[in-house]
C-alpha positions as CSV (number, residue, x, y, z in Angstrom):
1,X,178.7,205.7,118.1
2,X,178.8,207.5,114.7
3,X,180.5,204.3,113.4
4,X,178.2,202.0,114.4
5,X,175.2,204.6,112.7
6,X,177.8,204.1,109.3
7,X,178.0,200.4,109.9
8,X,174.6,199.6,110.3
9,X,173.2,202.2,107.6
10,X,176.1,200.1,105.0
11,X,174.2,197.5,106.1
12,X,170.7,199.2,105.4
13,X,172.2,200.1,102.2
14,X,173.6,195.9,101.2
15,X,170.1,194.9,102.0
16,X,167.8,197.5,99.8
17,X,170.5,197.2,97.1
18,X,169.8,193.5,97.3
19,X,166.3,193.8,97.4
20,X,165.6,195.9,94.2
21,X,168.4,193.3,92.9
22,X,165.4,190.7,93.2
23,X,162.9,192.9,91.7
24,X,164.8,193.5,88.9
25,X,165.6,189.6,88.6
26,X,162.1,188.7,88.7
27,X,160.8,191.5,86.1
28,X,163.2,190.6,84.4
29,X,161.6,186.5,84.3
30,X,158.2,188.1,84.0
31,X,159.2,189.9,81.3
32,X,160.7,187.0,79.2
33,X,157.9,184.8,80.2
34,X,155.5,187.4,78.4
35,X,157.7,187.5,75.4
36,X,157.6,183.8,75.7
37,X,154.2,183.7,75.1
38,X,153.9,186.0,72.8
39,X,156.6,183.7,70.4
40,X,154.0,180.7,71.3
41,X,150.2,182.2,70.4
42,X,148.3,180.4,68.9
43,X,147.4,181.3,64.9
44,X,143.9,181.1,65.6
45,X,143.4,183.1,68.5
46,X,140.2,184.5,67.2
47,X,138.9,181.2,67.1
48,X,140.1,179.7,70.0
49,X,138.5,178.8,73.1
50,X,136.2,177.2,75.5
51,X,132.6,177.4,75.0
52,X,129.4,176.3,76.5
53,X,127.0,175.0,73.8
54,X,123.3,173.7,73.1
55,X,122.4,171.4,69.9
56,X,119.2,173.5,68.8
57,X,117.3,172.0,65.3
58,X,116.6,174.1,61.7
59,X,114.2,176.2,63.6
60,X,116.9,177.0,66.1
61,X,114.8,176.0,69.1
62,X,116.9,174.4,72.1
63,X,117.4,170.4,72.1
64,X,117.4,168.6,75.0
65,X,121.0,168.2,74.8
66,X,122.7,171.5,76.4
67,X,125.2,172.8,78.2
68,X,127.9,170.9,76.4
69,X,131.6,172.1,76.4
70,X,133.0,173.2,72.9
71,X,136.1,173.2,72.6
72,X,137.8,175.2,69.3
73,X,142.1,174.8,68.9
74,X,144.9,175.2,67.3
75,X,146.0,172.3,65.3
76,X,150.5,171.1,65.6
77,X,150.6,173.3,62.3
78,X,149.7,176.4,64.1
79,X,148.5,177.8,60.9
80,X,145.4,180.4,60.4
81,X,142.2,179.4,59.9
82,X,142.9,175.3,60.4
83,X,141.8,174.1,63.7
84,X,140.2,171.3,66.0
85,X,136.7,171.5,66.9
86,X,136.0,169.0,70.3
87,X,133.3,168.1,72.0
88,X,132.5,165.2,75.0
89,X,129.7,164.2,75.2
90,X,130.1,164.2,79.0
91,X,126.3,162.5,80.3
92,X,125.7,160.1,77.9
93,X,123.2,161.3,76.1
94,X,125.1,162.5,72.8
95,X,128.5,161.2,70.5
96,X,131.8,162.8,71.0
97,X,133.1,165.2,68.2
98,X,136.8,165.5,67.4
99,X,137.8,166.9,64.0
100,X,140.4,169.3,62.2
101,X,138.7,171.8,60.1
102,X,140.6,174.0,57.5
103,X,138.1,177.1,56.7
104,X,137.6,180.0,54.5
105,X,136.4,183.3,56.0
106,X,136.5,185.1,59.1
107,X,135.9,184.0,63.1
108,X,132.5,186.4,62.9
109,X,131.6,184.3,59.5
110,X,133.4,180.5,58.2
111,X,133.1,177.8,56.2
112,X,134.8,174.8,55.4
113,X,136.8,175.1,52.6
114,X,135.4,171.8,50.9
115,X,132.1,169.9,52.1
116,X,133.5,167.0,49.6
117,X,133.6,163.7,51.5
118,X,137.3,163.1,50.6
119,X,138.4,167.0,52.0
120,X,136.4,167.4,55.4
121,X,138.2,165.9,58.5
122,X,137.5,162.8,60.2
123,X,135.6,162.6,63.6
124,X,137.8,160.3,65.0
125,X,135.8,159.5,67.9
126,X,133.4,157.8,65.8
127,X,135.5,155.2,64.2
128,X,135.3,152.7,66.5
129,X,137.0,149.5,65.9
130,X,134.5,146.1,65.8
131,X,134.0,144.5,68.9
132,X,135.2,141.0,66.9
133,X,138.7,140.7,67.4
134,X,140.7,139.5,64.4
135,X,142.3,136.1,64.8
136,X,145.0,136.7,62.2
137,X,147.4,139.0,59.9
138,X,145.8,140.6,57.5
139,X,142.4,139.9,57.9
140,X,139.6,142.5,56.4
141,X,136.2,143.9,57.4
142,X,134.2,146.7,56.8
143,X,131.6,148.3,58.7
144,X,129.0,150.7,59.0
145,X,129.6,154.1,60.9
146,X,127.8,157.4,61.1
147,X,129.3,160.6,61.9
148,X,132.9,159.5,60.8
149,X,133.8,162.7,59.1
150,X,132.6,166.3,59.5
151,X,132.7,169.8,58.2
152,X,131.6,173.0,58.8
153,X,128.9,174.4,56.4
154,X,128.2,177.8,58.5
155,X,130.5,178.9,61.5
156,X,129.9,182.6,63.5
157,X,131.9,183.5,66.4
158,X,130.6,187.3,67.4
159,X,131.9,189.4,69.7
160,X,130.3,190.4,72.6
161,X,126.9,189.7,71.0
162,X,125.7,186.5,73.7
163,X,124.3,187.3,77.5
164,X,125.7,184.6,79.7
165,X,123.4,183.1,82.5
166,X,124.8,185.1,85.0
167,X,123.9,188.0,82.8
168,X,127.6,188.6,81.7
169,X,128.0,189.4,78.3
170,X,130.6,187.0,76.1
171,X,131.5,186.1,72.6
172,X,128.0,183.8,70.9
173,X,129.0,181.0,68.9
174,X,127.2,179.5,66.1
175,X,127.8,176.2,64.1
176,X,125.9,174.3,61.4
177,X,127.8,171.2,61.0
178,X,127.8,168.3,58.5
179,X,128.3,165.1,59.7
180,X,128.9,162.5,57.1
181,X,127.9,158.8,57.6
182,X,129.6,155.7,55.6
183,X,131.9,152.0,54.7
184,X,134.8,152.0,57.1
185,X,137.1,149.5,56.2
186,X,139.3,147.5,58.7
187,X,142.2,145.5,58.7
188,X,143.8,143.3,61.0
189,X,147.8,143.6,62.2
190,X,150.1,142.0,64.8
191,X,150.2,143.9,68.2
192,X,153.6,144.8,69.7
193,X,154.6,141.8,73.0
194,X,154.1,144.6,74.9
195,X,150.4,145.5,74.2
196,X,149.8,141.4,74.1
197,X,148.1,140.0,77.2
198,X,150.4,137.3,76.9
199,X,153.7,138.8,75.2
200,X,154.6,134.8,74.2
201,X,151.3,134.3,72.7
202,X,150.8,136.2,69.0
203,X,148.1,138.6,69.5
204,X,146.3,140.6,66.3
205,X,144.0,143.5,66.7
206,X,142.1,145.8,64.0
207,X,143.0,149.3,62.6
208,X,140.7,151.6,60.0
209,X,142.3,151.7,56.8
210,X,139.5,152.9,54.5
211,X,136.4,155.4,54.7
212,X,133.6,155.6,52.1
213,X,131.3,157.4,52.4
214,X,127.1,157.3,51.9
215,X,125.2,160.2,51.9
216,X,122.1,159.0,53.2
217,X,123.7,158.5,56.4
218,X,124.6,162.1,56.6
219,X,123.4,164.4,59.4
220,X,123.4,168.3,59.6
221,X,123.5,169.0,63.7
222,X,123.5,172.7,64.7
223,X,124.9,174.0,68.3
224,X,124.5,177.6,69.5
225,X,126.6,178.9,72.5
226,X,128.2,181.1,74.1
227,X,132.1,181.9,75.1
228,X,132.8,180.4,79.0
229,X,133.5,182.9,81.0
230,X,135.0,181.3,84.0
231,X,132.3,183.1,86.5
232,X,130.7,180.8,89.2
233,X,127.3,182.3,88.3
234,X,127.7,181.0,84.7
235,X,127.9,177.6,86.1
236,X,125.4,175.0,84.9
237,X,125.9,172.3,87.0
């Protein structure tokens, strides 16, 4: 009887040994995961993130276009203070925003570095292409276009200093951004067989090549938010 006791206690023993083996093995993944992530953070963490915004006017009074998600991010450089700033438009009522921003300051107080036309990014989403197509190589056009490149001529990103309206309290968020207006300039190339409809029959489409820019189209649009904070009683819709 004593030997069996012995046998199945070894046993006992095989298993809890194998058992804190696992543990060990997957602390061990958790643990390089985290230092994973750590290797991969973004450079402008301080400025990253999702947040829910309204356009107000000069008087900062609400619009009524609000509860738009703002989107701030990293750019591929991964480099401080140079980042994407995104907005859809989601309900139709307003453009969508997409530009790279390279700013002086701090998140609690920024700028663009240059408000020159040439320097600022371009809102991408606003260069549309004409709804002519070309009919051959090399064919030009230009066209006008507002909002095709932005910058930031006030940015504020304050900690804990906005209420949510589930009453929690999150980072505010504060923008004043110039959106320029102008000439873009197209020009006409040959489309790969496989984007043709017909990949026997020559097919030619348009692609922006130039922007100039006119200053009476530009256009300063302020939004004022707040961080999201992922709670279901924050939830506009």
């Amino acid at each position: 009887m004593r030997k069996v006791n012995e046998k199945i206690i070894k046993k006992k023993s095989m298993k809890n040994i194998k058992f804190y083996i696992s543990v060990l093995c997957v602390l061990s993944f958790l643990s390089s995961c985290e230092e994973e992530l750590e290797i991969w953070d973004s450079a402008t963490l301080d400025y990253a993130g999702r947040y829910i915004t309204d356009v107000i006017n000069e008087a900062e009074e609400v619009t009524d276009i609000t509860h738009r998600e703002f989107n701030i991010y990293n750019t591929a450089n991964n480099v401080e203070n140079e980042f994407f700033v995104e907005l859809s438009h989601e309900r139709g009522d307003f453009f969508d925003v997409k530009f790279k921003s390279f700013v002086n300051g701090s998140s609690a107080s920024f700028t663009s570095k240059s408000l020159d036309f040439a320097n600022v990014g371009e809102n991408t989403p606003a260069i549309t292409l004409p709804d002519t197509p070309p009919t051959g190589l090399g064919e030009v056009t230009s066209e006008k276009r507002e909002f095709i490149k932005a910058g930031i001529e006030e940015g504020k990103i304050l900690l804990k200093a906005a209420t949510s309206i589930g009453g929690n309290i999150c980072d505010s968020l504060y923008l004043k951004v110039k959106f320029m207006g102008g000439d873009v300039g197209f020009v006409s190339y040959l489309l790969d067989p496989e984007d043709r409809e017909n990949p026997e029959v020559e097919e030619f489409a348009w692609k922006a090549q130039t922007l100039s820019h006119d200053a009476s189209m530009d256009t300063t649009i302020y939004f004022s938010g707040h961080r999201y904070t992922g709670f279901p009683e924050d939830d506009y819709h």
